[in-house]
Each structure stands twice: as structure tokens, then as C-alpha cells.
LUMFI-360694 format. One line per field, with one value per residue: residue number from 1; x, z, y of N, C-alpha, C in turn. Coordinates in steps of 0.001 Angstrom, whole numbers, plus 500000, padded with zeros to 6 digits. Layout:
sepa	NUM;...
n.east	X;...
n.up	Z;...
n.north	Y;...
ca.east	X;...
ca.up	Z;...
ca.north	Y;...
c.east	X;...
c.up	Z;...
c.north	Y;...
end
This chain:
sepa	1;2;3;4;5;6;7;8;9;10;11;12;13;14;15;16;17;18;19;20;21;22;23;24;25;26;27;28;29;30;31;32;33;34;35;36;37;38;39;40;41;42;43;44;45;46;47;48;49;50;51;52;53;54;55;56;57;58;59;60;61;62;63;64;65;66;67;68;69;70;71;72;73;74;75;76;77;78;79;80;81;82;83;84;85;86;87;88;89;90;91;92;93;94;95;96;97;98;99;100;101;102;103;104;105;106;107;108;109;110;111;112;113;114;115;116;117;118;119;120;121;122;123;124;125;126;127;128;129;130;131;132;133;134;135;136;137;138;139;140;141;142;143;144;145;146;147;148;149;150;151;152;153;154;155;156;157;158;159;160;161;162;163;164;165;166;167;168;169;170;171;172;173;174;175;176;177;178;179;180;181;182;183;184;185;186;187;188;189;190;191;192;193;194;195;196;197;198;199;200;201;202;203;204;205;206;207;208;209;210;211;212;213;214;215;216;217;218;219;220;221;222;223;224;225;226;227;228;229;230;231;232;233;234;235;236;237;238;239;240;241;242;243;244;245;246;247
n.east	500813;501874;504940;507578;509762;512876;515871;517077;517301;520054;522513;520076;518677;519892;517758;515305;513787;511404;508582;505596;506263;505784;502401;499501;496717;493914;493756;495958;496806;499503;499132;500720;503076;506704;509157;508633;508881;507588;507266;509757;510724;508294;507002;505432;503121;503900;505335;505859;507334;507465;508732;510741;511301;513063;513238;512036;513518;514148;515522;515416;513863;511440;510299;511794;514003;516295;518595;517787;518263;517070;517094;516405;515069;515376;512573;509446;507832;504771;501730;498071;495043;493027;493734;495217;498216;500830;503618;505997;508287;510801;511912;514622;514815;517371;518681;520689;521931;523095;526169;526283;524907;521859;519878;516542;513291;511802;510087;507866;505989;502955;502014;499535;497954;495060;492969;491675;488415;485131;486438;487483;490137;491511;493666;495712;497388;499835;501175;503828;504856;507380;509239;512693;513306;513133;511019;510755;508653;506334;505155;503384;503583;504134;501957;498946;498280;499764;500622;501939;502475;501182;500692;499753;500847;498788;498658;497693;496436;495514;492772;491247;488605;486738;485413;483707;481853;479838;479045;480507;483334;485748;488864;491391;493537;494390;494176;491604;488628;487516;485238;484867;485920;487903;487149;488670;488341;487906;486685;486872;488698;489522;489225;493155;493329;491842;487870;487768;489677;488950;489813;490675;492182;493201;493766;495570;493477;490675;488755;490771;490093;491202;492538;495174;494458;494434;493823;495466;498706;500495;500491;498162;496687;496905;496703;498268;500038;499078;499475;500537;502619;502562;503895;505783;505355;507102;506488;503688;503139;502176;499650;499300;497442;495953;493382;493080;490777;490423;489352
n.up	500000;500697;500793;503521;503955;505432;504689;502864;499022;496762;495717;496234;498359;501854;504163;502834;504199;505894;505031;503065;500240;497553;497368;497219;495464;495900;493657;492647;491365;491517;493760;494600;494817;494259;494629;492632;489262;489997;492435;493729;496442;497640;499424;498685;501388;504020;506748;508058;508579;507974;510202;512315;515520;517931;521268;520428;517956;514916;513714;511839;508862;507815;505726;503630;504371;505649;507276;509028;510547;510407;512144;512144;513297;513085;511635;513558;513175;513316;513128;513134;514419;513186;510468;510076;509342;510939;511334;513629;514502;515512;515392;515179;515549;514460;514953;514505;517120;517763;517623;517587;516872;518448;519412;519815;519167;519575;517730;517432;515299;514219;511674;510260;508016;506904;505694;502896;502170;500705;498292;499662;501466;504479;506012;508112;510315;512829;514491;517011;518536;521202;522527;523302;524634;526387;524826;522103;519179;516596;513505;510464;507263;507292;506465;504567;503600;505577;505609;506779;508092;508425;505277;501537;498900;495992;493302;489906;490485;488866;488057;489963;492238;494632;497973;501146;504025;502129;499852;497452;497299;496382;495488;496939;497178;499558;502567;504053;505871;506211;506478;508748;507525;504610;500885;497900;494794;491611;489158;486012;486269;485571;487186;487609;488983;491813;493080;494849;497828;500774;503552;507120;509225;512860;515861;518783;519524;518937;515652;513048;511539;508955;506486;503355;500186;496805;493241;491009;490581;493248;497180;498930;502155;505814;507446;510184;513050;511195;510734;513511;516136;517389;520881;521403;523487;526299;528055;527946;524826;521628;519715;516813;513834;510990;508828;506188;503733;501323;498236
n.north	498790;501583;503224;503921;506349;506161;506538;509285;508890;507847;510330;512237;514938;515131;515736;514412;512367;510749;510417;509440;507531;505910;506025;503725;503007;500877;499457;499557;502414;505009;507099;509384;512067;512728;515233;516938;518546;521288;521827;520848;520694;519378;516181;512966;512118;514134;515764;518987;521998;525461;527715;526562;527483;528139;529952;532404;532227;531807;528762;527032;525609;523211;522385;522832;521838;522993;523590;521730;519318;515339;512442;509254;506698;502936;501799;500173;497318;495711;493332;493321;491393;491808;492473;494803;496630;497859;500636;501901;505032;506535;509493;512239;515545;517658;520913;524089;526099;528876;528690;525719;522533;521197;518909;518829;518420;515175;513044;511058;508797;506986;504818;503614;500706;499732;496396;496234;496800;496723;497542;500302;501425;502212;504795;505513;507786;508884;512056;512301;515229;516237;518506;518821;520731;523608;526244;525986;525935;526072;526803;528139;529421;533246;534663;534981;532481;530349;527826;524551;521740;518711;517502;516623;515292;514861;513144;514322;516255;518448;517537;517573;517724;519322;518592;519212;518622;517170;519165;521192;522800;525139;525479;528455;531023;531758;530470;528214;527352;524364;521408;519094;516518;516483;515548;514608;514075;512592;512347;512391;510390;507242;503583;502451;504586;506469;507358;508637;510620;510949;512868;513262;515743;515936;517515;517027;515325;516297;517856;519259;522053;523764;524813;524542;524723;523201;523362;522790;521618;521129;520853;519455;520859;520059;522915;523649;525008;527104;530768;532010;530913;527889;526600;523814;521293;519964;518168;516138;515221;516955;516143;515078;513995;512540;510733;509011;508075;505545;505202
ca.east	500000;502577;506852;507805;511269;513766;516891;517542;517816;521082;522038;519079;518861;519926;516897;514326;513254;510350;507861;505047;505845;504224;501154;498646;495410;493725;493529;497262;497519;500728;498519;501472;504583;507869;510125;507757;509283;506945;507794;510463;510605;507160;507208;504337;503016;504905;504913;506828;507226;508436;508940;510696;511676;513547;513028;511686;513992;513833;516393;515252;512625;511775;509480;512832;515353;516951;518841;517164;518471;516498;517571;515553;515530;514703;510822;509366;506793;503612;500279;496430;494115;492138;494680;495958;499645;501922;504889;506188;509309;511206;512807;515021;514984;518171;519003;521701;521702;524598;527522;526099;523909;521091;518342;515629;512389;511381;508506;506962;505141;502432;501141;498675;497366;493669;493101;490721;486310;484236;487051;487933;491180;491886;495321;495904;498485;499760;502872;503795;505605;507275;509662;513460;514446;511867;510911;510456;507310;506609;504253;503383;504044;503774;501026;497397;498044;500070;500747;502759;502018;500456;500415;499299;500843;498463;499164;496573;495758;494807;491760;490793;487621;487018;484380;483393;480748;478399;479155;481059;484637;487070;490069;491904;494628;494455;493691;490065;487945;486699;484567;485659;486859;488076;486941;489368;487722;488551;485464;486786;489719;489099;490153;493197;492680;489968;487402;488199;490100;488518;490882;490377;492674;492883;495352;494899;491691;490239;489182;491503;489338;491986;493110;495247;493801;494968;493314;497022;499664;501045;500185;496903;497727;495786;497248;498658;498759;498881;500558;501013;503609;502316;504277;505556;505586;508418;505832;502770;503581;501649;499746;498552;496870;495198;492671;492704;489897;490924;488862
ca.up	500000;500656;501258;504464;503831;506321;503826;501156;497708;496329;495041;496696;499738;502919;504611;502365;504675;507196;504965;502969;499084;496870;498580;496276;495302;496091;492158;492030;491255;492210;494340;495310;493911;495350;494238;491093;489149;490155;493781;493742;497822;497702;498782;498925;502495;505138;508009;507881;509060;507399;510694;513707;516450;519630;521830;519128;516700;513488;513445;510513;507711;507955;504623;502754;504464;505416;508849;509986;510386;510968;512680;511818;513846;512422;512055;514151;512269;514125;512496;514271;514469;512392;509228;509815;509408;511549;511299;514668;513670;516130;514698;516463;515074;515197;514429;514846;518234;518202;516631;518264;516613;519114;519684;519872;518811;519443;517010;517478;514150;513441;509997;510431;507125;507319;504676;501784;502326;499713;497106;499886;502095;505405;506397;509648;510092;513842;514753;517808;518546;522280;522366;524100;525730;526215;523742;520754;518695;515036;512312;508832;506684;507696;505665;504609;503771;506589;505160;507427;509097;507412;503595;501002;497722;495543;491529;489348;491004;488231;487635;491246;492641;496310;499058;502729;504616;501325;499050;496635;497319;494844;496166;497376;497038;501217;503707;504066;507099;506193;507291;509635;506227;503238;500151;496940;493758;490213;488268;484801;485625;485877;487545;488515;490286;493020;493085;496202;498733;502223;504474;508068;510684;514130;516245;520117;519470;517959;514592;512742;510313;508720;505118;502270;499213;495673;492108;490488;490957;494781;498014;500328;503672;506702;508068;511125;513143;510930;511150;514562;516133;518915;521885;521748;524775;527055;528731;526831;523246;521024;518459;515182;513472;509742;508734;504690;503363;500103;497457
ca.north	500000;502700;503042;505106;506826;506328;507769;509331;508294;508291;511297;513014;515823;514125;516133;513719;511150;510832;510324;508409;507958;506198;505457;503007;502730;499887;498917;499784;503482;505596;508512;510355;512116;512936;516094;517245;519826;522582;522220;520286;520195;518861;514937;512436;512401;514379;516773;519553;523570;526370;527867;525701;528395;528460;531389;533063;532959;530511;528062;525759;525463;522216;522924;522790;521128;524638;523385;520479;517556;514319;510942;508182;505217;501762;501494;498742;496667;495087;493419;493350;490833;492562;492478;495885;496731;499276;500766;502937;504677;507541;510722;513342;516685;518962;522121;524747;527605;529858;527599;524608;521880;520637;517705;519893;517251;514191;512916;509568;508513;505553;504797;501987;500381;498559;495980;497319;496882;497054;498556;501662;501492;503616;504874;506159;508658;509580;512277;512857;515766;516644;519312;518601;521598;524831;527412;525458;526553;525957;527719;527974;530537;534690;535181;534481;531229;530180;526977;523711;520344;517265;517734;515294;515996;513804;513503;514619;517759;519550;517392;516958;518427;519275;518635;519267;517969;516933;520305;521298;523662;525739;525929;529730;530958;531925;529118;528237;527074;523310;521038;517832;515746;517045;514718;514896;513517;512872;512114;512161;509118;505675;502955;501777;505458;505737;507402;510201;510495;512176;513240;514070;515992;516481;518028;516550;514864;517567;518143;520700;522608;524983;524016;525146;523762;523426;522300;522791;521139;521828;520073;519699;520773;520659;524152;523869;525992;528381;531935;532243;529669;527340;525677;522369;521296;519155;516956;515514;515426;517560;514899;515369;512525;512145;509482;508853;507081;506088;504358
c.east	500843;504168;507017;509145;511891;515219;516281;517708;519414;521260;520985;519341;518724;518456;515423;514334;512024;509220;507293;505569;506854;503492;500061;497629;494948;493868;495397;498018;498702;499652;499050;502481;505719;508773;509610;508303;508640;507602;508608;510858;509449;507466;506506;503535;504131;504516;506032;506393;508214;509158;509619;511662;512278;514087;512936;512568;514114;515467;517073;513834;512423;511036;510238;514203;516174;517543;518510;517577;517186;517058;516118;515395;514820;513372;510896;508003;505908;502584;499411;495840;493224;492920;495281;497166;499984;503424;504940;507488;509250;512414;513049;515169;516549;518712;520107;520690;522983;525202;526898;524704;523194;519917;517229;513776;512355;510304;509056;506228;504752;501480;500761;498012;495800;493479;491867;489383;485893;484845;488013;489123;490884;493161;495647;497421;498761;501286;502785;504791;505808;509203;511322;514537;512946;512061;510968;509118;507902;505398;504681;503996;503848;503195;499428;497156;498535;500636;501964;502155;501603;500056;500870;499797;500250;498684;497566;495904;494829;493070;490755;489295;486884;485664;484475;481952;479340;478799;480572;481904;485564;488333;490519;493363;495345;494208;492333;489839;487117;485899;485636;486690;486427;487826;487562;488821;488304;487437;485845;488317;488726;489956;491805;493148;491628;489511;487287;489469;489703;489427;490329;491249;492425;494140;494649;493919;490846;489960;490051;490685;490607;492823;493586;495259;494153;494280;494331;497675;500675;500178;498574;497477;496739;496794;497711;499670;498563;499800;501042;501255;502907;503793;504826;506125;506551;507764;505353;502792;501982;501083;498720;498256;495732;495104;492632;491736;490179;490187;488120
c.up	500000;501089;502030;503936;504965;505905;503211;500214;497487;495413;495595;497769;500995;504094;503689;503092;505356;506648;503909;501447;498233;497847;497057;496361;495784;494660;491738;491548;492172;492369;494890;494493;494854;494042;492585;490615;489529;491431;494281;495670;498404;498097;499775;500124;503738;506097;508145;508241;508558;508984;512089;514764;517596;520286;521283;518193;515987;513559;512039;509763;507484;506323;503514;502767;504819;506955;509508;509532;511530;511151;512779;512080;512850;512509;512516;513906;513202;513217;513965;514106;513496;510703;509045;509625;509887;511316;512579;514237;515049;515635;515348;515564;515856;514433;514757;515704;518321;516707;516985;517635;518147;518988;519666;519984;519025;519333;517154;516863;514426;512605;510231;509189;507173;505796;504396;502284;501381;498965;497677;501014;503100;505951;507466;510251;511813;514269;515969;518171;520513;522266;523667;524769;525719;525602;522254;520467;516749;514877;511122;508341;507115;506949;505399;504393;505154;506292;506344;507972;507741;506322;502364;499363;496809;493657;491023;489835;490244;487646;488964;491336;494234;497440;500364;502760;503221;500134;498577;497155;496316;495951;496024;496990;498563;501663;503576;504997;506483;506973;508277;509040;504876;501943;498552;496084;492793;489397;487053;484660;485936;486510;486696;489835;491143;492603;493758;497016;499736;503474;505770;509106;512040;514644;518210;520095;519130;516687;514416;511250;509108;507766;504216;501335;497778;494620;491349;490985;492268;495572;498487;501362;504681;507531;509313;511928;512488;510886;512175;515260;517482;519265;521331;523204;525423;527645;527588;525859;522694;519950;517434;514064;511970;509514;507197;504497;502150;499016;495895
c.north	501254;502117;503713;505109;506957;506768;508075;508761;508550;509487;512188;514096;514806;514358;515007;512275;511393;511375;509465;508773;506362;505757;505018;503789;501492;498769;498971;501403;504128;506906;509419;510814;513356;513755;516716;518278;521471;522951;520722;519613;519187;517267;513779;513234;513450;515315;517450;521166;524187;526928;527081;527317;528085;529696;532419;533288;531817;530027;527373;525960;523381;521577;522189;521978;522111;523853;522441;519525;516243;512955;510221;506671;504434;501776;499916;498733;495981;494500;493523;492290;490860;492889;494191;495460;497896;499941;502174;503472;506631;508762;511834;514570;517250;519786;523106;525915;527603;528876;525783;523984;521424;519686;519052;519585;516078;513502;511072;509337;507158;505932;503098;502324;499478;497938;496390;496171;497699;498095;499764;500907;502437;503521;505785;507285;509361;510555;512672;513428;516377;517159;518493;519318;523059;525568;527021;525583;526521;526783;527838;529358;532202;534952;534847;532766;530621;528513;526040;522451;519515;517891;516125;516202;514691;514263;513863;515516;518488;518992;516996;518069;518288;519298;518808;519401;517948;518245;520599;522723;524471;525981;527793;530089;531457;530410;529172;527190;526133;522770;519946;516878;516825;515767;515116;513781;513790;512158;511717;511108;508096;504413;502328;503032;505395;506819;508936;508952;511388;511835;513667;514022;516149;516794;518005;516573;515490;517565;519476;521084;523422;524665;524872;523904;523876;522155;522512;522314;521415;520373;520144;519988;521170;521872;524455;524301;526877;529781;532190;530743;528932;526533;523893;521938;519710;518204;515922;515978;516258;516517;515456;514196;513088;510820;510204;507614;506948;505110;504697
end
């Protein structure tokens, strides 16, 4: 169903790991794409911040690969009962303060797979982020979009067409205030593509409404948080979790 990246390709940016790409269809399509010439940083699944901060001041882009380094332990593999599949997989963020690289992150990812019902798939997506020293705070972009966190760069953008809760969407060229799931359609392919894909965030159990959206070639991104930088905090991890329904 999908490849998690734990390196680099050869040849590639050593910053390209720690995330999903390709990710299937159930019929076999490739629903993702990694390093596209438009936005060449762009790649499959991932989670990522233009902004990572400590004590207010920007360290790293994590957007780009600008400063951040990621350590990528071995993923550790599990099944369910239930024919899922897991993969748990621990990644240390670090970045440069002063002259001095530092730890700074420690994210705790699971990507649980459920085997396909009646044609549709669901893919479970969990990060957990808990901060390893105080004053670390991320955010999207300084602007109307605000753009960062869980982004889905799916292929075929330009023929996609967009829903929340039952009704019909156009994408912005700002952020826009969705419903609970986002539903990405392609009407005029055919199988071995699906059908949609409805997406739904949350950010600590929560839905996260707060989307930048694109019928061109670029990412989905559920927006988090946004322009102004939240906390991550040194205790209880900060978690951010997407459910793909995909069929």
C-alpha cells in the first residue's frame, strides 16, 4: 500500500526522509509524487514547518530542508488481528543555536494500514511531537496562507475536485475554514485510480478545520497551526493525526 522513507535516495537531499511515498490505490495506482518539478521540495506524504523556532527565533525550515536535520531510527513493524499493518518509527529533530547543533524534537510517528472493504482502504496517520528543551514553537508561513504540518501531495491535482461535509469547494489561494473531512475527487479518471480520497485531521483529538487547498499542481495541507507559532511542549507530546479514506 505505501513506502515510508527512512533515507535518502542516492544522490538526493539528505533532509528527504520521514515520509510516505508512493502510497497506492487499492487497484494499484501511484497517488502520490515525490520532488515534482513545480515544487520540487514537495514529497508524497509528510509533516513539515516552514517555521521551527527556539526562543523566538527561526532556526530551521523544515518545509525545505533549510537546517534540519532528521535521525531516523529503524521502524518497528507490528500486524492486528484485524489484518491491519503498523509501522512505529522515532525521529530526532536537530538544528543549529549559536555555533552549536542541538536535539531539539522528538517525534513519534504511526502509519497503520487497514486491509481494503468494499474497494475503499483507510490509512491512519499519527505524529507525535514533544519538544526537548523549552521554547520550541513551530508555524506555517507569515502570511494568509500560513501553510505547514500534514500535507498530502496527491498527483493529478489539476483534475481533482474538492468537498466538505456533502458540498462542493474551489480551492483559494488563502487558507480556508473546512469542514471535519476534506473529500478529493477525480470524476473524469478511471480505475486503477479511486474514486476520492477524504481526508480528516485532528490536532489533540480535535478536529483541525483549517486548510490550504489546491486544484494545480502543489500540496493539500491541513494548516497547522497556521501563522502564529504554537508551543511544543516538554511533557505531553503535542499529536497530530490524519485518517485517509481512500477508494
Amino acid at each position: 500500500m505505501l513506502f515510508y522513507r527512512t533515507r535518502a535516495e542516492a544522490g538526493r537531499e539528505p533532509w528527504r526522509v520521514n515520509y510516505i511515498h508512493p502510497l497506492y490505490s487499492v487497484a494499484g495506482a501511484v497517488l502520490t509524487e515525490d520532488a515534482p518539478t513545480d515544487h520540487i521540495h514537495q514529497r508524497g506524504i509528510y509533516w513539515a514547518w516552514r517555521r521551527v523556532l527556539v526562543d523566538g527565533v527561526r532556526v530551521a525550515d523544515g518545509w525545505v530542508g533549510d537546517r534540519l536535520a532528521l535521525e531516523v531510527a529503524a521502524p518497528v513493524t507490528r500486524t492486528w488481528p484485524d489484518g491491519s499493518a503498523q509501522l512505529d518509527v522515532r525521529t530526532v529533530w536537530r538544528a543549529p543555536i549559536g555555533a552549536t547543533e542541538h536535539a531539539i524534537v522528538e517525534e513519534t510517528s504511526t502509519i497503520r494500514a487497514y486491509p481494503a472493504v468494499d474497494g475503499r482502504r483507510r490509512l491512519e496517520i499519527e505524529v507525535q511531537l514533544r519538544a526537548l528543551r523549552e521554547g520550541v514553537q513551530l508555524a506555517g508561513t507569515d502570511d494568509d496562507k500560513g501553510y505547514g504540518g500534514l500535507s498530502f501531495r496527491f498527483a493529478q491535482a489539476t483534475r481533482v475536485q474538492l468537498e466538505t461535509d456533502g458540498r462542493p469547494i474551489q480551492a483559494t489561494l488563502a487558507g480556508m475554514e473546512a469542514g471535519a473531512k476534506v473529500t478529493f475527487r477525480w470524476p473524469t479518471l478511471t480505475p486503477p485510480w479511486p474514486d476520492s480520497i477524504q481526508v480528516a485531521c485532528e490536532v489533540d483529538g480535535k478536529p483541525w478545520v483549517h486548510w490550504v487547498l489546491r486544484q494545480e499542481p502543489s500540496m493539500q495541507n491541513c494548516a497547522f497551526p497556521g501563522r502564529m507559532p504554537v508551543q511544543v511542549p516538554t511533557g505531553r507530546p503535542l499529536t497530530l493525526r490524519a485518517t485517509l479514506d481512500i477508494g
